[in-house]
Phi, psi and omega in degrees: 000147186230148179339277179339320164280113110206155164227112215307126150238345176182203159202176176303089190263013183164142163273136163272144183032212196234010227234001189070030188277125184259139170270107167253148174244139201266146164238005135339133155286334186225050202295345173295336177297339185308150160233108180261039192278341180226146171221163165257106198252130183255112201277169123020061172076334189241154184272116193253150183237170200229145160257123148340093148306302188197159165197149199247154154249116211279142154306304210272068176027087149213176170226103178275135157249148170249118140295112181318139182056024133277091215217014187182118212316342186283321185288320183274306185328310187279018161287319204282113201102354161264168185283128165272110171270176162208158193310149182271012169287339199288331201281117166307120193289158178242166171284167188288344173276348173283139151274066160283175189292349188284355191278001204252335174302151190060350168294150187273135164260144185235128185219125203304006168232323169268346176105213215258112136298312176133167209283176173255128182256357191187113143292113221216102143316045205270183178279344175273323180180188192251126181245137193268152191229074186280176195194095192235169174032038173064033177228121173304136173209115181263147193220123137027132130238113176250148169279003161266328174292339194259111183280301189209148165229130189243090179306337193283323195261349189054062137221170214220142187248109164227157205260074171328165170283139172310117154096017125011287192261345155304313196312328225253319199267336173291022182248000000 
């Protein structure tokens, strides 16, 4: 499988006991819906697969796993920070009305004072809320996504209108 066939549901934040029990935190909206009997891990560029033995899902977008022939914190330690795919054949389908926000990567951002900003490169979960990663003026620059800040999403046009906080984007060009 190559990158292209896969699709990013989370990565490894952490080893359990000593026994190779792996933590994945998902950024999937919906990992139960997942069929998680084989996951991918990206090694050094190539997609390596792991087999599920067993795993619990966790409330707080997490997971504990056991792999096969993972089988000892020495074997789970070099997991750990990496990204977990699953085939992209695997991704459940949705209705055409559902929307997230992860639906937002590649959209042109437009903000009702400074103008055309730049595409969105990353969308980033946190528990309070969802963060956009933009590329303005040759500076990473993150924002919110609040429905207060959000003037409009234009599914058609891929673009996104949004009304930033005043001096927002100073914090980011003045460093």
């Amino acid at each position: 499988m190559t990158i292209d066939e896969a699709y990013y549901i989370g990565y490894i934040t952490k080893t359990k006991g000593l026994k190779g029990e792996l933590q994945l935190y998902f950024e999937y909206d919906a990992p139960e819906l997942l069929d998680l009997d084989v996951v991918f891990a990206e090694i050094n560029g190539k997609m390596v697969p792991f087999f599920v033995s067993s795993y619990k899902l966790q409330n707080n977008s997490t997971g504990n796993f056991y792999f096969d022939d993972v089988d000892h914190i020495d074997k789970a330690q070099p997991l750990v920070r990496k990204k977990i795919y699953i085939p992209i054949t695997k991704v459940p389908d949705r209705d055409d009305e559902d929307f997230h926000y992860n639906d937002l990567k590649g959209f042109v951002v437009s903000d009702e004072t400074h103008g055309e900003l730049g595409e969105i490169l990353e969308i980033n979960e946190y528990p309070q809320q969802f963060v956009a990663t933009i590329s303005y003026q040759n500076k990473e620059v993150l924002f919110p996504l609040h429905e207060d800040m959000i003037v409009e999403i234009d599914e058609a046009q891929k673009t996104l209108l949004i009304d930033l906080p005043e001096g927002l984007l100073d914090i980011y060009l003045n460093n």
